[in-house]
ROSE-849702 format. One line per field, with one value per residue (C-alpha): residue number from 1; residue in three letters; x negated, y, z negated. Coordinates in pm, whole numbers, plus 32768, in hexadecimal, padded with zeros to 4 digits. Each point is the difference from the previous one (the first is absolute). Layout:
REM residues N
num <- (NUM / ...);
residuo <- (ALA / ...);
X <- (X / ...);
Y <- (Y / ...);
Z <- (Z / ...);
//
This chain:
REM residues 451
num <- (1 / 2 / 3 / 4 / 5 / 6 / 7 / 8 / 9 / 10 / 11 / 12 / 13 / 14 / 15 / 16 / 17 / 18 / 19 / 20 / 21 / 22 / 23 / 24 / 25 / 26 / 27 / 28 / 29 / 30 / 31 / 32 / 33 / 34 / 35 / 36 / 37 / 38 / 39 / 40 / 41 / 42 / 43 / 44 / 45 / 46 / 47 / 48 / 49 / 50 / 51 / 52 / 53 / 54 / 55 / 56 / 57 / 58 / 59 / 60 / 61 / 62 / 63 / 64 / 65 / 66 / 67 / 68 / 69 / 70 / 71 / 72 / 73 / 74 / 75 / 76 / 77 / 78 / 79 / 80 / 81 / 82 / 83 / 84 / 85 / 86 / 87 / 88 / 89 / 90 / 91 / 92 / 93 / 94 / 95 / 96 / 97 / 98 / 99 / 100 / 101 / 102 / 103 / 104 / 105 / 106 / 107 / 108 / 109 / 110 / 111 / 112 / 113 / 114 / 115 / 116 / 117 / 118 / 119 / 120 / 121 / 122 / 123 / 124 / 125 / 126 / 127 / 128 / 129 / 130 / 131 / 132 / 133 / 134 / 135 / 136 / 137 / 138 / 139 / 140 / 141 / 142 / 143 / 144 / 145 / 146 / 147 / 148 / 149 / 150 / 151 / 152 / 153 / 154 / 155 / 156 / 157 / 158 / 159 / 160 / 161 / 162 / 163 / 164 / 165 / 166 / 167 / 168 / 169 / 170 / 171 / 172 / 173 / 174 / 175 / 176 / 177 / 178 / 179 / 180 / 181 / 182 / 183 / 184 / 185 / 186 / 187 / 188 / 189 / 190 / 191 / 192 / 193 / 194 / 195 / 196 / 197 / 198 / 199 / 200 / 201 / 202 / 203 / 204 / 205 / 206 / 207 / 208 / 209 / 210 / 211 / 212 / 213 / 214 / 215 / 216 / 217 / 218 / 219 / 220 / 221 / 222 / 223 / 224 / 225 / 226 / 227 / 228 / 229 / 230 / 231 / 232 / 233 / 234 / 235 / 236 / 237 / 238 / 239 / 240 / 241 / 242 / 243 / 244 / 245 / 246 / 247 / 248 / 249 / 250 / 251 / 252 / 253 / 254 / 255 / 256 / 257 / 258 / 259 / 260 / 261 / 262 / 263 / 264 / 265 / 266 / 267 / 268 / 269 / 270 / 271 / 272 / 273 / 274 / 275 / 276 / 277 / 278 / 279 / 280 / 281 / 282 / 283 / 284 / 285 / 286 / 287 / 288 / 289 / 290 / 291 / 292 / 293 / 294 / 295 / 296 / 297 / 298 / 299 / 300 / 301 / 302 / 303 / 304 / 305 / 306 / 307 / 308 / 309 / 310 / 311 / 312 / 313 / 314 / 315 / 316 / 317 / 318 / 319 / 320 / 321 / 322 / 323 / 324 / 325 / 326 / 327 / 328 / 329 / 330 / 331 / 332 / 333 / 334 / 335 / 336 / 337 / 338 / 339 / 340 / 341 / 342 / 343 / 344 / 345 / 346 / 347 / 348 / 349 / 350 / 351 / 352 / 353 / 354 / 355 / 356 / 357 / 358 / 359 / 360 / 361 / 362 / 363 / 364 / 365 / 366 / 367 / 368 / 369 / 370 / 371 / 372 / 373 / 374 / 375 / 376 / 377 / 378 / 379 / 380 / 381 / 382 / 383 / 384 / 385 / 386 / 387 / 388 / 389 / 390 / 391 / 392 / 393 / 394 / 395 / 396 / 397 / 398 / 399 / 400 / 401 / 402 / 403 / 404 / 405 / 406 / 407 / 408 / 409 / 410 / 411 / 412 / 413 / 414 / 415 / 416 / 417 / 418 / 419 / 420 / 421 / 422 / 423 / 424 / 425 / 426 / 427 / 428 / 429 / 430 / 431 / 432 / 433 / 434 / 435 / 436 / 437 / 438 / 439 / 440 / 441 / 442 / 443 / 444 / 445 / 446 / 447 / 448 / 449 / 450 / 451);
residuo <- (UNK / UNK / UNK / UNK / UNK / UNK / UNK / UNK / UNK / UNK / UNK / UNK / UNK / UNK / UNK / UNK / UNK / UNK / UNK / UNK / UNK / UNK / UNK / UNK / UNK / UNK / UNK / UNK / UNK / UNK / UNK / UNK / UNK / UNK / UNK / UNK / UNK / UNK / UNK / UNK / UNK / UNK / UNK / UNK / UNK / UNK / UNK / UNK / UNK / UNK / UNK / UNK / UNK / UNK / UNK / UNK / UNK / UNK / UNK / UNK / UNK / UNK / UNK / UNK / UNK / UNK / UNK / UNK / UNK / UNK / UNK / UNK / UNK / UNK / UNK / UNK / UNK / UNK / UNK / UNK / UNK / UNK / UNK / UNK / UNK / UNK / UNK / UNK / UNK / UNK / UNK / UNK / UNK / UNK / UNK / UNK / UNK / UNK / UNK / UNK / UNK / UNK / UNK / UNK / UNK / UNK / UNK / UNK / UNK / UNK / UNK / UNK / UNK / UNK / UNK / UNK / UNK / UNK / UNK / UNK / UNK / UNK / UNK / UNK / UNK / UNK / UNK / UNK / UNK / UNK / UNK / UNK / UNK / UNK / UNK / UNK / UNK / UNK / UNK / UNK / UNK / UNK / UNK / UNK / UNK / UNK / UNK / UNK / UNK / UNK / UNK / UNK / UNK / UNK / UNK / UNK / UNK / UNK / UNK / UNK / UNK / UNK / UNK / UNK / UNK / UNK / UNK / UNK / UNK / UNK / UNK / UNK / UNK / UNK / UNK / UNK / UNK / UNK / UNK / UNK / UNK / UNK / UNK / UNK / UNK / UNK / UNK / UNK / UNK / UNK / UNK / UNK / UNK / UNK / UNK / UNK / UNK / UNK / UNK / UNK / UNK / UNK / UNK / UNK / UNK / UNK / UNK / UNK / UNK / UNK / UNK / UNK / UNK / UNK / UNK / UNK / UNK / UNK / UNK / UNK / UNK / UNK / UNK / UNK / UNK / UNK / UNK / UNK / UNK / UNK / UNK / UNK / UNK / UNK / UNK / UNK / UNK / UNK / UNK / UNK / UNK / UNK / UNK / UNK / UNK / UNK / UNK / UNK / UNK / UNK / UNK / UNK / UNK / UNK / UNK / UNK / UNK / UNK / UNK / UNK / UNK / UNK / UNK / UNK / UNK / UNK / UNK / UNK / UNK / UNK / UNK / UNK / UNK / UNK / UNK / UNK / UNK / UNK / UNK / UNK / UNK / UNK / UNK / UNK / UNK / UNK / UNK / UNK / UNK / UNK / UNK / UNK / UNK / UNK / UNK / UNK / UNK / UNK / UNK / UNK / UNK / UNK / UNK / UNK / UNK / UNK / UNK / UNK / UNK / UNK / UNK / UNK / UNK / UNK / UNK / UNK / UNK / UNK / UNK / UNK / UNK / UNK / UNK / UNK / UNK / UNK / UNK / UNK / UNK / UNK / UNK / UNK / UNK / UNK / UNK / UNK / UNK / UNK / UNK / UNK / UNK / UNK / UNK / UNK / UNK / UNK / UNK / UNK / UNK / UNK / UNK / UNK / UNK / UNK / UNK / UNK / UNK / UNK / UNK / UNK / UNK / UNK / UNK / UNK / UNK / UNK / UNK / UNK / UNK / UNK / UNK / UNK / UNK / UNK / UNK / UNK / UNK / UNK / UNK / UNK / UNK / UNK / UNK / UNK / UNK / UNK / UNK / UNK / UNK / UNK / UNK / UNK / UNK / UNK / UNK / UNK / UNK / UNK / UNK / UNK / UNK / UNK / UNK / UNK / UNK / UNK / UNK / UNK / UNK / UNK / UNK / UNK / UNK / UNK / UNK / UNK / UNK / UNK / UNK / UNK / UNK / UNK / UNK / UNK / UNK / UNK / UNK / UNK / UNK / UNK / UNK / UNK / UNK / UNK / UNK / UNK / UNK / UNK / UNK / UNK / UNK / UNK / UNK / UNK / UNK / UNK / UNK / UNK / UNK / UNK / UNK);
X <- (B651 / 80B2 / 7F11 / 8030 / 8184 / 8060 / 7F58 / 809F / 8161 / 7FC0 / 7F6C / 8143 / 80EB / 7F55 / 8023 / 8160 / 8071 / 7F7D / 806B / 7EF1 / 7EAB / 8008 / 80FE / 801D / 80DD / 7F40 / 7FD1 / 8090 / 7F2A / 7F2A / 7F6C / 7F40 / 7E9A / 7F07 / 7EB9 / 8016 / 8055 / 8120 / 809E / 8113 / 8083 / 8100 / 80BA / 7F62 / 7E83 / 800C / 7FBD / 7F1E / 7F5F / 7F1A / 7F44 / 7F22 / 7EBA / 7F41 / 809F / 8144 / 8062 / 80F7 / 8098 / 80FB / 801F / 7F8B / 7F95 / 7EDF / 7F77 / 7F2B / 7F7B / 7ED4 / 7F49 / 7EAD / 7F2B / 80B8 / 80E8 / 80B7 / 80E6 / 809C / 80F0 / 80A2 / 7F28 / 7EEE / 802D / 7F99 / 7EFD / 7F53 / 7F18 / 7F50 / 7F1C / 7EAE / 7F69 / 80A7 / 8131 / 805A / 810C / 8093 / 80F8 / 7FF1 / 7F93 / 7F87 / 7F87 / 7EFD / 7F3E / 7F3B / 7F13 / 7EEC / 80C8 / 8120 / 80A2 / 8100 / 801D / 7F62 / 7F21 / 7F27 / 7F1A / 7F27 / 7EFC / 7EFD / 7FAF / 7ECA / 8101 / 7F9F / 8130 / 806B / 8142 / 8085 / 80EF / 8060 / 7FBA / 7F2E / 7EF7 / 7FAD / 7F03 / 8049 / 7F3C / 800D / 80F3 / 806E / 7EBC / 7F21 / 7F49 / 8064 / 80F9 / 7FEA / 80D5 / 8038 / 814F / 8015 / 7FC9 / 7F1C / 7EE7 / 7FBC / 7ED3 / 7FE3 / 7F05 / 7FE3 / 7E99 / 7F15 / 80A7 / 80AE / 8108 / 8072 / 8161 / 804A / 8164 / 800D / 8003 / 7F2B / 7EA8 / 7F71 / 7E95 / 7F90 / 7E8C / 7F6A / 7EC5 / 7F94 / 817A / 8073 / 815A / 80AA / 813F / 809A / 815F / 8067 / 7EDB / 7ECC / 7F92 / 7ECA / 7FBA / 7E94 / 7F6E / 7EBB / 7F9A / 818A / 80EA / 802E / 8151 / 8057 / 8138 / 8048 / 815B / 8078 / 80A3 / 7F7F / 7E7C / 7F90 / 7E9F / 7F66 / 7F16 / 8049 / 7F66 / 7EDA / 7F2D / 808D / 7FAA / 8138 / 8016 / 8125 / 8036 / 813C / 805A / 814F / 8077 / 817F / 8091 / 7FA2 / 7EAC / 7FB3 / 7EE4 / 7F64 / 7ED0 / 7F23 / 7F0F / 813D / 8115 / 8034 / 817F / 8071 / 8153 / 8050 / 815A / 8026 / 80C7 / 8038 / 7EFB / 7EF1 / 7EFC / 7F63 / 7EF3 / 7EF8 / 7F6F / 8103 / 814D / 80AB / 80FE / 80BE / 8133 / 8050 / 8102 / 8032 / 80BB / 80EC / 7EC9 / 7F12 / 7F0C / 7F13 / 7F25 / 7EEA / 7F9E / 80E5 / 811D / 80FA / 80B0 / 80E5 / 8126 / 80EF / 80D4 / 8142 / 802F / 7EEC / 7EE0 / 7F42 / 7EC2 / 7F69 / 7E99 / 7F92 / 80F1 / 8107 / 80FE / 8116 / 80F0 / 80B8 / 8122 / 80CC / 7F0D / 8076 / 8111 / 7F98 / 7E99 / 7F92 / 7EEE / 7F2D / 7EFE / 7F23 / 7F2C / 7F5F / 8110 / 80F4 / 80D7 / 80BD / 8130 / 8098 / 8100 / 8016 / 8145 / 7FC2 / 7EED / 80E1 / 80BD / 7F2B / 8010 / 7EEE / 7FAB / 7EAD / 7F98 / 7F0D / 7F7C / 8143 / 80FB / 80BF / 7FB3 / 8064 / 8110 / 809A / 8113 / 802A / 8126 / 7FD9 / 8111 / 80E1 / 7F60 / 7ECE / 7FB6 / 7E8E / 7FBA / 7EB3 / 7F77 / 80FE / 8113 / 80FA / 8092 / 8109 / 80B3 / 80A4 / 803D / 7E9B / 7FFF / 7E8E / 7F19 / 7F2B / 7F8C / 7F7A / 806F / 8082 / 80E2 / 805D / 8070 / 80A7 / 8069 / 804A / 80F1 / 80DA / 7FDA / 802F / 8177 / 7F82 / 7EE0 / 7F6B / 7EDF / 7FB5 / 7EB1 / 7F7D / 80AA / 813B / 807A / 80DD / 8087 / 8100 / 80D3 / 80D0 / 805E / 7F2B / 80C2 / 815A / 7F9A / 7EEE / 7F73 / 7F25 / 7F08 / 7F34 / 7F9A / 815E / 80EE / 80A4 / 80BF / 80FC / 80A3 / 80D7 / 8072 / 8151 / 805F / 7F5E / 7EA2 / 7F96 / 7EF4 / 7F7A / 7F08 / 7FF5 / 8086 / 812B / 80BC / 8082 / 812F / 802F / 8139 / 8024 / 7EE0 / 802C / 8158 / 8055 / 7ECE / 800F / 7ECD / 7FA6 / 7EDA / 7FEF / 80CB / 8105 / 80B5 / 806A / 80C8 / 7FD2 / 8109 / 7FD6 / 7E98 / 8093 / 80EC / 7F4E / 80D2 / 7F55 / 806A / 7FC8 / 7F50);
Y <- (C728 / 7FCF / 80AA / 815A / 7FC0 / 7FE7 / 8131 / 80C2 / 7F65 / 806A / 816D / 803A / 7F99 / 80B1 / 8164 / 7FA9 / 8069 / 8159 / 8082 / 7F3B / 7F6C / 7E97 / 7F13 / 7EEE / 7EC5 / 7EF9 / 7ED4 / 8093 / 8108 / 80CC / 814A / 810F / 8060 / 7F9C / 808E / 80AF / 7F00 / 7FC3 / 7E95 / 7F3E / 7EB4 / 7EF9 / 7ECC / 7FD2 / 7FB3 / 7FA8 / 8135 / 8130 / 8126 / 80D7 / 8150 / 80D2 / 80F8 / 7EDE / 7EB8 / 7F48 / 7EBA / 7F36 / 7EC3 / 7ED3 / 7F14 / 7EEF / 8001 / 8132 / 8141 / 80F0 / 8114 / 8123 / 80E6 / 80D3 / 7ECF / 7E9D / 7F8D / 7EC7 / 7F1A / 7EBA / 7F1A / 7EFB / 804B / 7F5F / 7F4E / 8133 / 8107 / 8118 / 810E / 812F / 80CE / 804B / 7EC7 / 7FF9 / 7F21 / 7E8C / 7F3D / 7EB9 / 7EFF / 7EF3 / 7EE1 / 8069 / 8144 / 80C6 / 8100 / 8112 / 80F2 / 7F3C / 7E99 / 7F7C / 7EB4 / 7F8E / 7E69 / 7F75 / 80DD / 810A / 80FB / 814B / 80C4 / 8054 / 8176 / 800B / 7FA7 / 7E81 / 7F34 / 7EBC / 7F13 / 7E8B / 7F23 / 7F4F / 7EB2 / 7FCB / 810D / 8166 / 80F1 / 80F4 / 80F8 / 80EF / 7F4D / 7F48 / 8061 / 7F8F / 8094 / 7EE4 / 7ED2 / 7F11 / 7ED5 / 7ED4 / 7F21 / 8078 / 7F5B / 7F42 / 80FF / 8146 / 80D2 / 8159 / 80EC / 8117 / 80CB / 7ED5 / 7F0B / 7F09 / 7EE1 / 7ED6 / 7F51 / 7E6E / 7F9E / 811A / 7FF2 / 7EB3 / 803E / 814F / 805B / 815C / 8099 / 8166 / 80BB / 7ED2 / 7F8D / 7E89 / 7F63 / 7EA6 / 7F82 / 7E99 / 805F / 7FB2 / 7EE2 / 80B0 / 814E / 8119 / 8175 / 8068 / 8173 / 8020 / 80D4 / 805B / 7EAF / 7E6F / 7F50 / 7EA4 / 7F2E / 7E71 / 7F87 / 8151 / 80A3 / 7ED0 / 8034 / 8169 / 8080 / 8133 / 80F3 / 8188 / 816D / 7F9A / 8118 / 80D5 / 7FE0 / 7F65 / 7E97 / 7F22 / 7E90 / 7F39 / 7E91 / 7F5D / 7E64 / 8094 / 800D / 7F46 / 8117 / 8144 / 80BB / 816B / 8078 / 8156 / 80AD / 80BF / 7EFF / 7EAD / 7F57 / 7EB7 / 7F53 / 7E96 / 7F94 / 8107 / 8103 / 7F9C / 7FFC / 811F / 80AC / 815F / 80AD / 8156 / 80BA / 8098 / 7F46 / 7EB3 / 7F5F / 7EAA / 7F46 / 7F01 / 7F8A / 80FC / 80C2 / 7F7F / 8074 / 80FF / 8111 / 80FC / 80ED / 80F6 / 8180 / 808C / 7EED / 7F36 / 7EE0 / 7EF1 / 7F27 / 7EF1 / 7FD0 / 802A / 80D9 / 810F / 8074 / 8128 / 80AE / 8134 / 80CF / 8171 / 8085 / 7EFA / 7F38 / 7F13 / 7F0F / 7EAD / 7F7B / 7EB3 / 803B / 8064 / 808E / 8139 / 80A6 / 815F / 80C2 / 814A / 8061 / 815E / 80DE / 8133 / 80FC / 7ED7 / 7EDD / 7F1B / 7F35 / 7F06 / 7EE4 / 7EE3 / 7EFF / 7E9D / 80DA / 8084 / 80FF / 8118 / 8146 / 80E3 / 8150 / 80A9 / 811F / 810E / 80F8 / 7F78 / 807F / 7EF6 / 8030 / 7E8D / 7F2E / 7EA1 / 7F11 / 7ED3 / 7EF9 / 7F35 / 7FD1 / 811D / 811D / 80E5 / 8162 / 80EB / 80F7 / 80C5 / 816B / 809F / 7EF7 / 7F03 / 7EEF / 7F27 / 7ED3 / 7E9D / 7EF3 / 7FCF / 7EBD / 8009 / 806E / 8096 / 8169 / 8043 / 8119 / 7F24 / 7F0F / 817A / 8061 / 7EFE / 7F1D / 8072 / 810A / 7ED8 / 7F50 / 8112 / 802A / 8140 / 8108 / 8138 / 80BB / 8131 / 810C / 80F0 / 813A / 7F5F / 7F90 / 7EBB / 7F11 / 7EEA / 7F19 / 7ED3 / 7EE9 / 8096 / 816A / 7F8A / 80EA / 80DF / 8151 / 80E8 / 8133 / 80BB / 8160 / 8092 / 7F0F / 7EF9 / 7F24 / 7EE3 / 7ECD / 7F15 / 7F54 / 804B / 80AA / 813B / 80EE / 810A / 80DE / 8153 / 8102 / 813B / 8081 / 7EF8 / 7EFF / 7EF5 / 7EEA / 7EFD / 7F26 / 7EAF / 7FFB / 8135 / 802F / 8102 / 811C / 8109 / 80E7 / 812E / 80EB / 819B / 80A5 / 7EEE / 7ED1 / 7F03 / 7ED3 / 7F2D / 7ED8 / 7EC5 / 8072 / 8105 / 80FA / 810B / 8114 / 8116 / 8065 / 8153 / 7FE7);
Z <- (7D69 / 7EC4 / 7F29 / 8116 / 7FF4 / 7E8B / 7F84 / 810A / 7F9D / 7E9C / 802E / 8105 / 7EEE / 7F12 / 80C0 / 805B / 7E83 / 7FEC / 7EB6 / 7F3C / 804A / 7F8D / 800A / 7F46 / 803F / 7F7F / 801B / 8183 / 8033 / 7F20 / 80B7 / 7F1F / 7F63 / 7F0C / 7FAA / 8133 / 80F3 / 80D0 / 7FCA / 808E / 7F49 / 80C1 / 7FA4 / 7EAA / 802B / 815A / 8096 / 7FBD / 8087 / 7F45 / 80B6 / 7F78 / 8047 / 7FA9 / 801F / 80AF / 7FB0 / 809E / 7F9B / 80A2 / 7EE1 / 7FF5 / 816E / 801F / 7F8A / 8069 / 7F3F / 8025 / 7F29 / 802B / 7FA8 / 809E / 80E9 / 7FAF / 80BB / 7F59 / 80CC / 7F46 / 7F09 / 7F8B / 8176 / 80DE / 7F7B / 80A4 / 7F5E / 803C / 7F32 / 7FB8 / 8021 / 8173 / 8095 / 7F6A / 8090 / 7F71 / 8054 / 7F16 / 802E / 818E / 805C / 7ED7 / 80E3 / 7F62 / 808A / 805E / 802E / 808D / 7F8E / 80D3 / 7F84 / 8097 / 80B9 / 7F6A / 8071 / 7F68 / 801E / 7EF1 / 7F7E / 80C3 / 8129 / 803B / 806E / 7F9C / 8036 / 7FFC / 8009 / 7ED2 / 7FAE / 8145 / 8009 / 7F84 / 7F7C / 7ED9 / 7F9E / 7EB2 / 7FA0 / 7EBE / 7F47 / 8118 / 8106 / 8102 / 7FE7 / 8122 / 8020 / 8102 / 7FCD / 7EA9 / 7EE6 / 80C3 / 802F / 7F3C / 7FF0 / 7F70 / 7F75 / 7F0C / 8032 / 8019 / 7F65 / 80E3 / 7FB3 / 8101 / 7F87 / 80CF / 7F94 / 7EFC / 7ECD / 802A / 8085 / 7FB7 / 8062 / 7F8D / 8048 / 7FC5 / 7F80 / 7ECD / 801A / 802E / 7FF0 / 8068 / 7F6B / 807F / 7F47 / 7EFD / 802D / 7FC8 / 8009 / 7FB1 / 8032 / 7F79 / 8029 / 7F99 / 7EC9 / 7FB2 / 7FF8 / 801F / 8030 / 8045 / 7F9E / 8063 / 800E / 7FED / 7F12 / 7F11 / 7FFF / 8012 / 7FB8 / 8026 / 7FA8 / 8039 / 7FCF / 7FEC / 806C / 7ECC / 7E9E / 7FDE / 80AE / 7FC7 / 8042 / 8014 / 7FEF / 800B / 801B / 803F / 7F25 / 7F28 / 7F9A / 8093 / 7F4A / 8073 / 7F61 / 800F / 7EEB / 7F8B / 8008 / 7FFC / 8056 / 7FEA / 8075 / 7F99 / 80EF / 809D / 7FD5 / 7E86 / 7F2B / 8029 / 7F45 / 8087 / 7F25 / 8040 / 7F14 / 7F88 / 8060 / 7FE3 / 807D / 7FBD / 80BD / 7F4E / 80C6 / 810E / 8056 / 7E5F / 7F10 / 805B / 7F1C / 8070 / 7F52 / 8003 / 7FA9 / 80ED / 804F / 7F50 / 8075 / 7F87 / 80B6 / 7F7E / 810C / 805B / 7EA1 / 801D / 80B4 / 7F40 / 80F5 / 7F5C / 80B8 / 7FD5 / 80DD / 802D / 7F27 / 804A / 7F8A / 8078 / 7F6C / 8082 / 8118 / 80F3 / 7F8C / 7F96 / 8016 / 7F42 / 807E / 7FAB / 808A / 7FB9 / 80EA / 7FE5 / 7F90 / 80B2 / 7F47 / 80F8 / 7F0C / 80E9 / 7F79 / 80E2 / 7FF4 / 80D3 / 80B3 / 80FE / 7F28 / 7FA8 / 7EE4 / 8046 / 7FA2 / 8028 / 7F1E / 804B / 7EB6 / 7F8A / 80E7 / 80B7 / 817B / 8091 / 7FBF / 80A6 / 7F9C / 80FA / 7F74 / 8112 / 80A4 / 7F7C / 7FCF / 805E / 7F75 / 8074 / 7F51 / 807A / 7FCB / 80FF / 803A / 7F67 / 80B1 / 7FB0 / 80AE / 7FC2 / 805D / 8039 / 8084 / 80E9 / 7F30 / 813C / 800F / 8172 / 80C7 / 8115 / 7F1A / 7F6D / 812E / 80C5 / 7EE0 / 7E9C / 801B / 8058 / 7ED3 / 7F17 / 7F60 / 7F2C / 8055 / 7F23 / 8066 / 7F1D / 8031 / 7F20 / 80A4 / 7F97 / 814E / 7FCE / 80E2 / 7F90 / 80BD / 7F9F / 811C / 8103 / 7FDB / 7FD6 / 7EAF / 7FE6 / 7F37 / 80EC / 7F1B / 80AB / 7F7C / 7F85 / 8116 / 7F63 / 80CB / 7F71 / 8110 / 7FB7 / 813F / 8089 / 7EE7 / 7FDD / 7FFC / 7F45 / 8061 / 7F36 / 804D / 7F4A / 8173 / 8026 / 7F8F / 80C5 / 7FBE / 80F7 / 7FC1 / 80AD / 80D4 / 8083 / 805C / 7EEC / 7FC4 / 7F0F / 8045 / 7F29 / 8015 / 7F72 / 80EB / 8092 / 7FC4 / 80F8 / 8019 / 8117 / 807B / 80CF / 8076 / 80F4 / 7F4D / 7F1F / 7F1F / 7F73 / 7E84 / 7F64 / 7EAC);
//
């Protein structure tokens, strides 16, 4: 009801003041266009209303959102609580942790029930009994007073789970498998690969791709010795993860202890660490640099008629600028959590505080705006938007009308038709255009001027 109500509010105040188009009282109300859609701002972030040929969006912040375009529909509801989606993979539906229904499957905890694509159905009731099917990466998932008993199979391979993770049987075409974990445990295929361990993760042996050219064994007594061997490499770890050695034809590698003293080196790649004072990585097409790791990380790395320069500070904070025939076409500063500036081929964005470093369209909608005490946005037809305490100030460009707000005191709007001072939020107007100019007192009494 709310979301049919407070539009209609807005648009009726907005036609109430006939001598201009938009109105602008923000952080009250904010009523006008941009790139050629109507909007409607209320109460700071909390409310908005966006309508175009192509997409509405409507928001109650923090509580919902709702917004459509040509491609999705999207609903969030306490968001990331209560989720529903439409587009061209069909309807999803989620309400964490409860309800996650889909096309072909409902999940309503703790029932669930589907239907394959060939149209096969399929349900249960969670822990006590069920039947998937084309489901997690399996063509069938059955399960009685789970984890007791599991079975599932993928083409002809099938696996039975007792108490899972602790007894695991698995049989298929030259396929065996039985694992008492962590006691004991083996999985053999014939012609391709052999794995057992004992007392696992301690004893681990195993012998894989062996039907290439290629095979590779592995041995470990963790971790105390790990060794891996094939006819191109050969690695060796003594207390693991400190002391390794790594060799192929071409390239070694030594930690000696890791992750303090580290070297690397072949044809193509360069490598040496002493850590926490500098970390130097070098290949063909990439190069970077620690220092007081982490602290501060240096990266470049080079493509085909593309170099990507990104500088890194306690990971999280991020300088990156990507390059194409030498013409800067990407660009994004994250100083988490102050400040975040985009810049892409046909837009610049700007906002802080930037405390949730998230970038989903449903946090975007329901959430940030909240959190944001300044926003710029900026394309390359040299439209600008600008606002300052969620429109208490704000700057407005688009084509050749420029539009200036500070709230009560006063707004300024220019066209190359009119000119337009509003003094104490509204109360005094001065309104000018080529043939007339108008003055206009306590909303309701207008006086016509001769030029």
């Amino acid at each position: 009801m709310l979301k049919r109500i407070f539009p209609l509010i807005c648009f009726w105040f907005a036609i109430s003041f006939p001598a201009y188009a938009d109105i602008n009282t923000a952080p009250l109300l904010r009523y006008q266009t941009w790139h050629g859609e109507r909007e409607i701002d209320a109460l700071g972030p909390l409310f908005s209303y966006t309508s175009g040929p192509k997409h509405k969006l409507f928001a109650f912040r923090p509580l919902f959102s709702y917004e459509r375009n040509d491609q999705t529909l999207s609903w969030d509801i306490f968001y990331p609580i209560i989720r529903y989606k439409k587009d061209s993979f069909g309807p999803s539906f989620h309400f964490f942790p409860f309800i996650n229904a889909g096309t072909n499957y409902k999940e309503v905890f703790p029932f669930f029930w589907g239907k394959t694509r060939e149209g096969e159905r399929y349900g249960g009731f969670f822990p006590f009994y069920g039947k998937m099917k084309q489901r997690y990466d399996r063509d069938e998932i059955e399960f009685f007073l789970w984890p007791l008993y599991i079975h599932s199979s993928k083409g002809e391979f099938h696996t039975t789970h007792f108490l899972w993770p602790v007894f695991t049987f698995t049989n298929g075409p030259q396929r065996r498998a039985f694992k008492f974990f962590p006691l004991y445990g083996y999985d053999t295929k014939e012609g391709e690969f052999e794995k057992h361990y004992l007392f696992w993760p301690i004893f681990i042996w195993q012998k894989t791709r062996l039907n290439t050219d290629r095979p590779q064994s592995y041995f470990s007594v963790f971790p105390f010795w790990v060794s891996e061997k094939s006819p191109e490499m050969c690695s060796y770890t003594f207390l693991w993860p400190f002391f390794r050695y790594y060799r192929n034809k071409y390239y070694r590698h030594y930690d000696f202890p890791w992750p303090l003293l580290g070297y690397s080196r072949d044809k193509a790649v360069k490598s040496f660490s002493l850590l926490p004072l500098v970390k130097y990585e070098e290949s063909k097409h990439q190069k970077s640099v620690f220092l007081f790791y982490p602290l501060y990380k240096y990266e470049i790395e080079k493509k085909k008629n593309e170099t990507i320069t990104t500088t890194y500070i306690l990971f999280i904070n991020r300088y990156e600028r990507w390059f194409k025939n030498g013409k800067l076409y990407f660009k994004l500063v994250r100083f988490w959590p102050f400040f975040y500036y985009r810049l892409d081929e046909d837009r610049e964005k700007t906002y802080f505080p930037a405390i949730i470093p998230i970038e989903d369209p449903g946090f975007e909608r329901v959430l940030a705006p909240i959190f944001r005490i300044y926003y710029h946005e900026k394309d390359n037809a040299g439209n600008v938007y600008t606002k300052w305490f969620w429109g208490l100030y704000s700057y407005h460009k688009e084509g050749k009308k420029e539009t200036y707000h500070l709230f009560p005191l006063f707004n300024w709007e220019k066209t190359p038709e009119k000119k337009r001072l509003s003094l104490l939020a509204g109360l005094f107007q001065s309104i000018t255009n080529k043939k007339s100019h108008y003055l206009k007192v306590l909303y309701l009494f207008n006086f016509k001027l001769n030029k």
